[in-house]
C-alpha atoms as a printed R data frame, in Angstrom:
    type eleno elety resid chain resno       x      y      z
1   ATOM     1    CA   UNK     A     1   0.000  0.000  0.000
2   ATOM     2    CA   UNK     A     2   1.207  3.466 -0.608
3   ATOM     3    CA   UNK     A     3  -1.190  5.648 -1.365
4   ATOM     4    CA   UNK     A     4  -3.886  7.075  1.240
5   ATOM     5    CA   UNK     A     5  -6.530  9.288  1.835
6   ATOM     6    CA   UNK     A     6  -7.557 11.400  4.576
7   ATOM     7    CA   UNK     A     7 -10.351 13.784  5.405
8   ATOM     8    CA   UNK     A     8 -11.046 16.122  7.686
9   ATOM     9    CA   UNK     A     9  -6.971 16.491  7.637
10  ATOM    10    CA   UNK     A    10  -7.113 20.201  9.134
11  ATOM    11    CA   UNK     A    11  -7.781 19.227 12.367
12  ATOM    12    CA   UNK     A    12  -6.267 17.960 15.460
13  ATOM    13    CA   UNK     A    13  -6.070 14.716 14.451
14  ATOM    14    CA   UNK     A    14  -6.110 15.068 10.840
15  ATOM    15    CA   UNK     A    15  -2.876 17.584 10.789
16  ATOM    16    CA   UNK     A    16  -0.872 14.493 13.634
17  ATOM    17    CA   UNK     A    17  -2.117 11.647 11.400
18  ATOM    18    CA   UNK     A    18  -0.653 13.257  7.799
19  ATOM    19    CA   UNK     A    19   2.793 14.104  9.827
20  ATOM    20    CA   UNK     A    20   2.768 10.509 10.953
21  ATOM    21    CA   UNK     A    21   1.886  8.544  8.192
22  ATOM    22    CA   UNK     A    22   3.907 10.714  5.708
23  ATOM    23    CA   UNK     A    23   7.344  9.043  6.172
24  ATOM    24    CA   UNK     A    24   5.102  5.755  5.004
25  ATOM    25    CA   UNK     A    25   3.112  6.633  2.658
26  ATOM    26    CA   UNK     A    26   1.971  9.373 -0.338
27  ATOM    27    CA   UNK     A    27  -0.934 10.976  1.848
28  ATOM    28    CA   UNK     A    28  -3.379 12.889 -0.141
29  ATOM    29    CA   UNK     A    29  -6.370 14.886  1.534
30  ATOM    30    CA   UNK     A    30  -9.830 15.642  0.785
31  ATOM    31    CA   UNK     A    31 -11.664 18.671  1.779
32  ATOM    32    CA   UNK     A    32 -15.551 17.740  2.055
33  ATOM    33    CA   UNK     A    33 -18.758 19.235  3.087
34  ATOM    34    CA   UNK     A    34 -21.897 17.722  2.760
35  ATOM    35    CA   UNK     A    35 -24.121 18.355 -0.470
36  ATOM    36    CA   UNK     A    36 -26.881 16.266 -1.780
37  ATOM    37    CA   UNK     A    37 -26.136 14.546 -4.689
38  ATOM    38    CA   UNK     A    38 -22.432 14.622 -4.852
39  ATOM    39    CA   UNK     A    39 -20.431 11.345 -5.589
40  ATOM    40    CA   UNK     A    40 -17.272 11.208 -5.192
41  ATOM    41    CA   UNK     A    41 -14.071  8.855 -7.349
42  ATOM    42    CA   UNK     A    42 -11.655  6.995 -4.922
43  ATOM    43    CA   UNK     A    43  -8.159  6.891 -6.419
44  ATOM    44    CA   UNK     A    44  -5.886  6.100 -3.086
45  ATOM    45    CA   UNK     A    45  -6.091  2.233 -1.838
46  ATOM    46    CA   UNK     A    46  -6.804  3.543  1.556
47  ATOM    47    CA   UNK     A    47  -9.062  6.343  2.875
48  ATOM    48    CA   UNK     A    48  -9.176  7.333  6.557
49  ATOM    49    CA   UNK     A    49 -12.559  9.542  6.746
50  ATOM    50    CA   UNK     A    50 -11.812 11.818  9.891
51  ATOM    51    CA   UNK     A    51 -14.165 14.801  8.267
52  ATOM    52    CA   UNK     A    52 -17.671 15.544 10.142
53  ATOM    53    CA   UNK     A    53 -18.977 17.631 12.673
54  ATOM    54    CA   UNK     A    54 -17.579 17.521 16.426
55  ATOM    55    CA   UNK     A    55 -19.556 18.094 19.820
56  ATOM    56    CA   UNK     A    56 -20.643 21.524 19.734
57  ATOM    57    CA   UNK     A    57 -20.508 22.455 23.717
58  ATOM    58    CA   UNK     A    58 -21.109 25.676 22.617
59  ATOM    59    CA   UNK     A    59 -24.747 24.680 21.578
60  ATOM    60    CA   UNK     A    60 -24.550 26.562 18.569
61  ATOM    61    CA   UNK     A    61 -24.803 23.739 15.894
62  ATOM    62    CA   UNK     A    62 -28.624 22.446 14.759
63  ATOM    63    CA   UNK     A    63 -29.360 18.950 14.604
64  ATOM    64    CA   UNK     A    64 -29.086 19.049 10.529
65  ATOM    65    CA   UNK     A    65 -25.704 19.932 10.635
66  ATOM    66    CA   UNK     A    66 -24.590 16.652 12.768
67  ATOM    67    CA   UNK     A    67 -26.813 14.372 10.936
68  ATOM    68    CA   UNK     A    68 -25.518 15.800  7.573
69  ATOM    69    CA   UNK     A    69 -21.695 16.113  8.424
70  ATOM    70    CA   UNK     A    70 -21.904 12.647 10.125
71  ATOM    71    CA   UNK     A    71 -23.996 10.582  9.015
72  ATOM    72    CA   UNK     A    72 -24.987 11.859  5.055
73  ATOM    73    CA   UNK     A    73 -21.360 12.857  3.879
74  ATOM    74    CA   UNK     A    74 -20.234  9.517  5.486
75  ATOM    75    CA   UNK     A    75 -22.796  7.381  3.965
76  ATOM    76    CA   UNK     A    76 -21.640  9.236  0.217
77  ATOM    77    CA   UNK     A    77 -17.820  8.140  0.653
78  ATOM    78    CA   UNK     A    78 -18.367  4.856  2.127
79  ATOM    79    CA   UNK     A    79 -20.727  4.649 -1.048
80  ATOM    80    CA   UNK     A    80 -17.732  5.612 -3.546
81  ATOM    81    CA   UNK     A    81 -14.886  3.334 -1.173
82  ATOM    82    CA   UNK     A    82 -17.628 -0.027 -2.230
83  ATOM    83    CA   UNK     A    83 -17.340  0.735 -5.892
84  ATOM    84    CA   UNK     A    84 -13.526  1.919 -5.663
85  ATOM    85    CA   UNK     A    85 -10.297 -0.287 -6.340
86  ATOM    86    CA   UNK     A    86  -9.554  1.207 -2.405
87  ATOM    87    CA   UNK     A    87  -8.934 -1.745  0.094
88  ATOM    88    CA   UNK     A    88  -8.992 -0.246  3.395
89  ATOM    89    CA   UNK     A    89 -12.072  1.988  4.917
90  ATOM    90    CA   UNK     A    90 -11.050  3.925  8.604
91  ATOM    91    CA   UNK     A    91 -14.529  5.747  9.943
92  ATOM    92    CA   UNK     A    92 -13.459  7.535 13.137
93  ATOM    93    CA   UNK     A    93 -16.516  7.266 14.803
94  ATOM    94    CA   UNK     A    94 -16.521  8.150 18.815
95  ATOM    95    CA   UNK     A    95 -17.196  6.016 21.807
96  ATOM    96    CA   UNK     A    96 -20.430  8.698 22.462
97  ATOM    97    CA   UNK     A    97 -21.512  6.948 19.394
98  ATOM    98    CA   UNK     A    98 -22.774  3.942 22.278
99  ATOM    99    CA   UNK     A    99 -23.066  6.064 25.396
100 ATOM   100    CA   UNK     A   100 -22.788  9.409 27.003
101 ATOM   101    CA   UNK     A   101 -22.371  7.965 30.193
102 ATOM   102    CA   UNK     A   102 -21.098  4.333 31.797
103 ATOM   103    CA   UNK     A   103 -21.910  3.170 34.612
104 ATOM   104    CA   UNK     A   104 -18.945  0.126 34.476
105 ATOM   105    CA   UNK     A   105 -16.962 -0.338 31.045
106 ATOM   106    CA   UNK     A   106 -17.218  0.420 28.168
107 ATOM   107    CA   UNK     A   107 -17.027 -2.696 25.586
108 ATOM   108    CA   UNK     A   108 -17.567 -2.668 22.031
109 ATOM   109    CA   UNK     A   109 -20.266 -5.770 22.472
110 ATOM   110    CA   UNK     A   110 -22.995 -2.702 24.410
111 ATOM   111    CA   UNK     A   111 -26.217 -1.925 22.973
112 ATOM   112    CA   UNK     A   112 -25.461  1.787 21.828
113 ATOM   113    CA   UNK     A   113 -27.785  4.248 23.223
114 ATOM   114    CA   UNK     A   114 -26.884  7.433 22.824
115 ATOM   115    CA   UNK     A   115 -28.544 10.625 23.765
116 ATOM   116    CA   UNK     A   116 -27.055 13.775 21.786
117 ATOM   117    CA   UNK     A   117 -27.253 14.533 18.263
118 ATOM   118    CA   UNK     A   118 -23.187 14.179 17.709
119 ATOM   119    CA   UNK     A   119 -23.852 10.342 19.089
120 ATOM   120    CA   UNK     A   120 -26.558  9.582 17.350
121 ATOM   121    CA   UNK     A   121 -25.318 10.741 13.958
122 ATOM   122    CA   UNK     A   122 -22.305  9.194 14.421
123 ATOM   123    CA   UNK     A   123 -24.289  5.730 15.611
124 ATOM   124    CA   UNK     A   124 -26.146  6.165 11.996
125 ATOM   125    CA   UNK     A   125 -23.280  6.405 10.092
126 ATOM   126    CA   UNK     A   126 -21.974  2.830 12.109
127 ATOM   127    CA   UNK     A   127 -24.987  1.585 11.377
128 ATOM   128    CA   UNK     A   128 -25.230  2.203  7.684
129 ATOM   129    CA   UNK     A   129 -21.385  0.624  7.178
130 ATOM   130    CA   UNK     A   130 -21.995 -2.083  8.687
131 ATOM   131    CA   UNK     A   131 -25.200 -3.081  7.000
132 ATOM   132    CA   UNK     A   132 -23.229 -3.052  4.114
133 ATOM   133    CA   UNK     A   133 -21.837 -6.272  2.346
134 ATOM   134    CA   UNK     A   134 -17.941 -5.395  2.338
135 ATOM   135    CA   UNK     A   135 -16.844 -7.168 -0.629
136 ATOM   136    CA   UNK     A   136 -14.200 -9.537 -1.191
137 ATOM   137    CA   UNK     A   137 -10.086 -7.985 -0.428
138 ATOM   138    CA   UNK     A   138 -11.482 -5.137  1.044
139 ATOM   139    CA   UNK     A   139 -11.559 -4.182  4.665
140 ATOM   140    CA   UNK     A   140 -13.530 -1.665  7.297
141 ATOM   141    CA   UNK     A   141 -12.795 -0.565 10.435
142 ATOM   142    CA   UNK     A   142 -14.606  1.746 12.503
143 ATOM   143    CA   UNK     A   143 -13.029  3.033 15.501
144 ATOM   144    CA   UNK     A   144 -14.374  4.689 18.979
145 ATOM   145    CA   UNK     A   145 -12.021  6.768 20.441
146 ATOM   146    CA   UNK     A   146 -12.846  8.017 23.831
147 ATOM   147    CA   UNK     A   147 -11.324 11.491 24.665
148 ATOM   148    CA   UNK     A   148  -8.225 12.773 22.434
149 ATOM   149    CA   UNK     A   149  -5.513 14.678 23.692
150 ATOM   150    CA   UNK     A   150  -1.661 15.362 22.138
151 ATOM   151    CA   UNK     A   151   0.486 18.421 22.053
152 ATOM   152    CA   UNK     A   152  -0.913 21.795 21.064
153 ATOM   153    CA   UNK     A   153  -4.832 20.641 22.137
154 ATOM   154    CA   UNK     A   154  -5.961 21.528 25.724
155 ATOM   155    CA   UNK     A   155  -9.301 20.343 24.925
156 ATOM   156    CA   UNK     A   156 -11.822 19.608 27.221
157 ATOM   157    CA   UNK     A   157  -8.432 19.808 29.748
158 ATOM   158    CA   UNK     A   158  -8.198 23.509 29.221
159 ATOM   159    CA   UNK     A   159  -9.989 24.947 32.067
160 ATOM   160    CA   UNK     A   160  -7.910 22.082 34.198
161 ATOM   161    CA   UNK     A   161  -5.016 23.969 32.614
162 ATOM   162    CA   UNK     A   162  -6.147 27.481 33.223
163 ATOM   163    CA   UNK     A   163  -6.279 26.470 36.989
164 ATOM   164    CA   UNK     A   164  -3.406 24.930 37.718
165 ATOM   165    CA   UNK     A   165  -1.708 27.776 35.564
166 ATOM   166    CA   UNK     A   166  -2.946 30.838 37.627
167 ATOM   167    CA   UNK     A   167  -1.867 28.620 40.904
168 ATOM   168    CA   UNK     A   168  -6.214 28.368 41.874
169 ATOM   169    CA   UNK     A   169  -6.680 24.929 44.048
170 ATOM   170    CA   UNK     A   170  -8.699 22.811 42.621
171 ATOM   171    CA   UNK     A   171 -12.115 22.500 44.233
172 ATOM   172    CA   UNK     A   172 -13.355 19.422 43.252
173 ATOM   173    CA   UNK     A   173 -11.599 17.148 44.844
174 ATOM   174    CA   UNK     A   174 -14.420 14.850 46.629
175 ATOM   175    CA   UNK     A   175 -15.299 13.673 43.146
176 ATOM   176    CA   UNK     A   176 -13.449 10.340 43.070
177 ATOM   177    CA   UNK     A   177 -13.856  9.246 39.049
178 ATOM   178    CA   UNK     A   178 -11.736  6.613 36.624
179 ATOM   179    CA   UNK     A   179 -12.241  7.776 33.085
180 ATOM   180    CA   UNK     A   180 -10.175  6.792 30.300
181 ATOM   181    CA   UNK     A   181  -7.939  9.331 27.883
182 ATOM   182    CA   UNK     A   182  -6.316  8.386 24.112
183 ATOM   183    CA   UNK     A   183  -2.847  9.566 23.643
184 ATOM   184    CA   UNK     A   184  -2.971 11.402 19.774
185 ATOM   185    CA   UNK     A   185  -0.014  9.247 19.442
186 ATOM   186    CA   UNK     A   186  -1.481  5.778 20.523
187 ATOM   187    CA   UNK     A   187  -4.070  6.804 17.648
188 ATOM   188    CA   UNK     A   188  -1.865  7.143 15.514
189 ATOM   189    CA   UNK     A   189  -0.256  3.942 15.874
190 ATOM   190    CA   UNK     A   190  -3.365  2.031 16.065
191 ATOM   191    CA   UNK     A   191  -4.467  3.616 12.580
192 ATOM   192    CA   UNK     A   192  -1.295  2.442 10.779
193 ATOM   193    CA   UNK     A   193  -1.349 -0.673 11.672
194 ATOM   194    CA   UNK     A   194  -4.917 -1.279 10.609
195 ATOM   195    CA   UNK     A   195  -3.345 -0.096  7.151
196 ATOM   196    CA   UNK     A   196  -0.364 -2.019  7.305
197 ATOM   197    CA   UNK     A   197  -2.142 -5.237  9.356
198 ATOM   198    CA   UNK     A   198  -4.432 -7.431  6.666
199 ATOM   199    CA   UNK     A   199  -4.729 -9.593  9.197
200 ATOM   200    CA   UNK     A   200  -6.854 -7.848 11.593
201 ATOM   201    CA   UNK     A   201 -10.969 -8.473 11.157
202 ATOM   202    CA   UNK     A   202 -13.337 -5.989 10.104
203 ATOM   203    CA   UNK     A   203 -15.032 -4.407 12.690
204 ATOM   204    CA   UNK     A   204 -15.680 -2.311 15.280
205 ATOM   205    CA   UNK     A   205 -12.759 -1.194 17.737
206 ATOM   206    CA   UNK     A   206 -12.656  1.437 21.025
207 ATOM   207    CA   UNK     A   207  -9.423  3.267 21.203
208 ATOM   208    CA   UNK     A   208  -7.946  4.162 24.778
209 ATOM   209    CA   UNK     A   209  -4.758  4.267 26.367
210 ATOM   210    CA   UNK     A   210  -4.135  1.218 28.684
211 ATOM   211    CA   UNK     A   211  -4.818  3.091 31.892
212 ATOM   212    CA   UNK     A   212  -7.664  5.493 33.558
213 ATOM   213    CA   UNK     A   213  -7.051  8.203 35.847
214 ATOM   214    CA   UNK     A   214  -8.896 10.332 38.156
215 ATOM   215    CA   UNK     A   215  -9.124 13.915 37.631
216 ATOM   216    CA   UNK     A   216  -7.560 14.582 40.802
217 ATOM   217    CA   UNK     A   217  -4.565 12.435 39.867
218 ATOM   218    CA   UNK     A   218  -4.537 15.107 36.405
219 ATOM   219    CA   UNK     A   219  -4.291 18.187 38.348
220 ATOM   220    CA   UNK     A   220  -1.421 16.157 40.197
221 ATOM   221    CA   UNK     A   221  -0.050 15.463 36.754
222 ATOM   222    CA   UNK     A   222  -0.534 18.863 35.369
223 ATOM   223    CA   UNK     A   223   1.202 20.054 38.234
224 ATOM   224    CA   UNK     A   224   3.851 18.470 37.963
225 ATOM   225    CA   UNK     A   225   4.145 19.325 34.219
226 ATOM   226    CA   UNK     A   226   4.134 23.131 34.766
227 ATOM   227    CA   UNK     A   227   6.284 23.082 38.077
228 ATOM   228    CA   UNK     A   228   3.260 24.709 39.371
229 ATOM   229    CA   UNK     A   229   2.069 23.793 43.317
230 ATOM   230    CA   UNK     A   230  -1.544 22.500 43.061
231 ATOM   231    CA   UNK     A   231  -3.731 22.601 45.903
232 ATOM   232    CA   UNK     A   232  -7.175 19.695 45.760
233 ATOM   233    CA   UNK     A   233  -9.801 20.748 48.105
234 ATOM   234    CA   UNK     A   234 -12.420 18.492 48.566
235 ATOM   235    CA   UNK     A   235 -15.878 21.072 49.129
236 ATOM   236    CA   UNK     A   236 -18.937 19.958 49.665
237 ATOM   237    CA   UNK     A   237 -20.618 18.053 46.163
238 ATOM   238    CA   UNK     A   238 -23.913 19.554 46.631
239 ATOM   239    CA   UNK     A   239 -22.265 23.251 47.037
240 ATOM   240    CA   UNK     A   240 -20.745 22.725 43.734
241 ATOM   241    CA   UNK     A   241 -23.305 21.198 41.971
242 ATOM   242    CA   UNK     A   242 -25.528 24.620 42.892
243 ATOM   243    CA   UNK     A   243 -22.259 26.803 41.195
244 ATOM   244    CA   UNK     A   244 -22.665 24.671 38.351
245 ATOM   245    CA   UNK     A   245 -26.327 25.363 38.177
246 ATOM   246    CA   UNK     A   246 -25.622 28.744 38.917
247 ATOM   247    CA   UNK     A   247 -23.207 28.807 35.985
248 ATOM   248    CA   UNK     A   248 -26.110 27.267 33.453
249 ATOM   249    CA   UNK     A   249 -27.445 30.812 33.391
250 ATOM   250    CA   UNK     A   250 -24.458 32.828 33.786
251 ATOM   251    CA   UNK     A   251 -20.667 32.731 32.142
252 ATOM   252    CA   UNK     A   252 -18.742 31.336 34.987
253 ATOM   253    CA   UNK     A   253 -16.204 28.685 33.793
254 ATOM   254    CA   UNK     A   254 -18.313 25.836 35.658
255 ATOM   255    CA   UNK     A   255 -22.000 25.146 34.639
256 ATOM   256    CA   UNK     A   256 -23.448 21.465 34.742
257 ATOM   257    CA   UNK     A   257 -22.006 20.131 31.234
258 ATOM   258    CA   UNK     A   258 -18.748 20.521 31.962
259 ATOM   259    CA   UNK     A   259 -19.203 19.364 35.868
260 ATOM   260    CA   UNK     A   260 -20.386 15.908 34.945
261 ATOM   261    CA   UNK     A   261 -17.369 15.801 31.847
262 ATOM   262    CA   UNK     A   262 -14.458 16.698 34.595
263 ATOM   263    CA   UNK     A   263 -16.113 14.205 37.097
264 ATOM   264    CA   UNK     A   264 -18.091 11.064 35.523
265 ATOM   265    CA   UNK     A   265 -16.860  7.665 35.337
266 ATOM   266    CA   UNK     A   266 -16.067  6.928 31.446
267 ATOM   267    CA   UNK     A   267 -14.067  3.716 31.376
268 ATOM   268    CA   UNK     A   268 -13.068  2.482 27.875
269 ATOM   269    CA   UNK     A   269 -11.913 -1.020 27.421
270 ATOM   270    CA   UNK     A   270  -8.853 -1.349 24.489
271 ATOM   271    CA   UNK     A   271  -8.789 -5.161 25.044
272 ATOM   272    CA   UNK     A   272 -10.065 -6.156 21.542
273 ATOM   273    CA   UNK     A   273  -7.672 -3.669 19.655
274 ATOM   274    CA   UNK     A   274  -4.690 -4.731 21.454
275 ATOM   275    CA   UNK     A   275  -5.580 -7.918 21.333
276 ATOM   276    CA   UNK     A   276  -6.030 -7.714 17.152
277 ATOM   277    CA   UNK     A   277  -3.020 -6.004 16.596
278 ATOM   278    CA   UNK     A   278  -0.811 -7.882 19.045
279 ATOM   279    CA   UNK     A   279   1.372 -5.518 20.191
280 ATOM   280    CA   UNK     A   280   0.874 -2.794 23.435
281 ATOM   281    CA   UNK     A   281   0.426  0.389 23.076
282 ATOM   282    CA   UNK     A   282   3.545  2.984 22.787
283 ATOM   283    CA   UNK     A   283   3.000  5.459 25.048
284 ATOM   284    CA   UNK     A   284   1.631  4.954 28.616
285 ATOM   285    CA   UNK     A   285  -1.406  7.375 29.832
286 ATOM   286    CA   UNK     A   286   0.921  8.798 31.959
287 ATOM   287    CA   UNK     A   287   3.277  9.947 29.774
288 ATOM   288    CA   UNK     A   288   0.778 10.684 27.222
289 ATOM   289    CA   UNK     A   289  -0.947 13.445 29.229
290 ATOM   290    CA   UNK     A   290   2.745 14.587 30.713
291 ATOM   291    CA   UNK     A   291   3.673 15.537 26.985
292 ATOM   292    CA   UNK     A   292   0.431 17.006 26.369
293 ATOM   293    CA   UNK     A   293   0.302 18.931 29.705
294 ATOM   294    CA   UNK     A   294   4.417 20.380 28.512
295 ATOM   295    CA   UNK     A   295   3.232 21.321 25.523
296 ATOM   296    CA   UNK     A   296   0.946 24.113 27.533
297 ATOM   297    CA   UNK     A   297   3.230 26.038 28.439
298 ATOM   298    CA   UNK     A   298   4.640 26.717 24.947
């Protein structure tokens, strides 16, 4: 194989992904929007479809523009990959695809339920690949990753980052949680040797590094990273949880959204991809997050 094709390749993951697979292969992206009626000619014998539209904490983004973005413009290239001389089909889906929340571990065998319009869009656009018949020589993988972080993306760890930063304690502390993280560089890995692997089934696969943390043990971390003293204080739950409803009607940096994402449980089980590609992970959680977290400060 040396051609491939990636969409979406302006973000985050799409900008690591053509820096890492470059020294393998001729990468060639595709910038695509969604419009009805458009077919599109696969030429590369790979395509890794990263393009569609993220979770929108804003609340800006109307339900069309998920379903179209993740579900119709998916549905059109998986079309074109079927009738292509391509071999290999990557969907980044997302683990909220199954669940927004977990109450034990997440496993790629649960019934997906999922409640927003980002999960269910990306749920129909699982659903409609794998209801296809993947013909002979050819292979699909969809992957779940759970939360992404690498160098240069604070993420959903930004306001963790603005606190520890400006030397504020951290007042959360009697939250005791275990949710699981994905290196940008573990993803990486994983993705080329899908490419590179013909061994490895079809399927469905969640993406996480080996190891869950608490947040408490990422302000330690983050800390640590900034040679910054943290302080964890450990107020009352039900105090905060009235800020955070306080903050669903004002502009503080903590409303209810973004409570229950820096303190639920979201455990992701990698067994089955290790397990198909036979080989651990790179890069430990640990480290992961301490390169991510020394990036910050540049």
């Amino acid at each position: 194989m040396n051609k491939i094709l990636i969409t979406g390749s302006s973000g985050f993951v799409g900008s690591f992904l053509r820096e890492y697979l470059k020294f393998s292969y001729t990468v060639d992206v595709l910038s695509v929007r969604y419009q009805s009626g458009q077919q599109f000619e696969i030429l590369s014998e790979a395509i890794i479809h990263l393009a569609g539209k993220a979770h929108d904490l804003k609340k800006v983004s109307t339900p069309k523009d998920y379903y179209e973005a993740n579900f119709e413009l998916t549905k059109q290239l998986f079309d074109a990959f079927l009738i292509s001389e391509s071999s290999v089909f990557i969907f980044m889906s997302s683990v909220k695809a199954v669940a927004d929340e977990v109450k034990e571990v997440l496993r790629e065998d649960l019934i997906p339920s999922p409640k927003s319009h980002y999960g269910i869009s990306k749920y129909q656009a699982e659903e409609y690949i794998l209801g296809k018949k993947i013909p002979n020589g050819k292979r699909v993988y969809i992957l779940r990753p759970c939360m992404i972080h690498g160098p240069g993306n604070k993420g959903n760890l930004n306001l963790l980052y603005q606190l520890v930063v400006k030397g504020f304690p951290w007042p959360l502390g009697a939250f005791e949680n275990q949710r699981s993280f994905l290196t940008i560089e573990n993803l990486a890995f994983v993705v080329k040797e899908l490419l590179e692997n013909k061994s490895i089934s079809s399927g469905v696969y969640n993406v996480a590094d080996d190891k869950s943390l608490s947040t408490n043990e990422l302000v330690k971390l983050l800390g640590e990273s900034l040679n910054k003293k943290n302080y964890i204080f450990h107020l009352s739950k039900n105090i905060i949880r009235l800020l955070a409803k306080f903050g669903d009607y004002t502009h503080l940096p903590l409303n209810s959204e973004r409570l229950q994402k820096l303190t639920e449980n979201y455990l992701v089980s990698n067994e089955k991809i290790v397990n198909a590609i036979g080989k651990s992970l790179p890069i430990s959680a640990e480290e992961g997050l301490k390169r991510t977290f020394t990036s910050f400060r540049n």
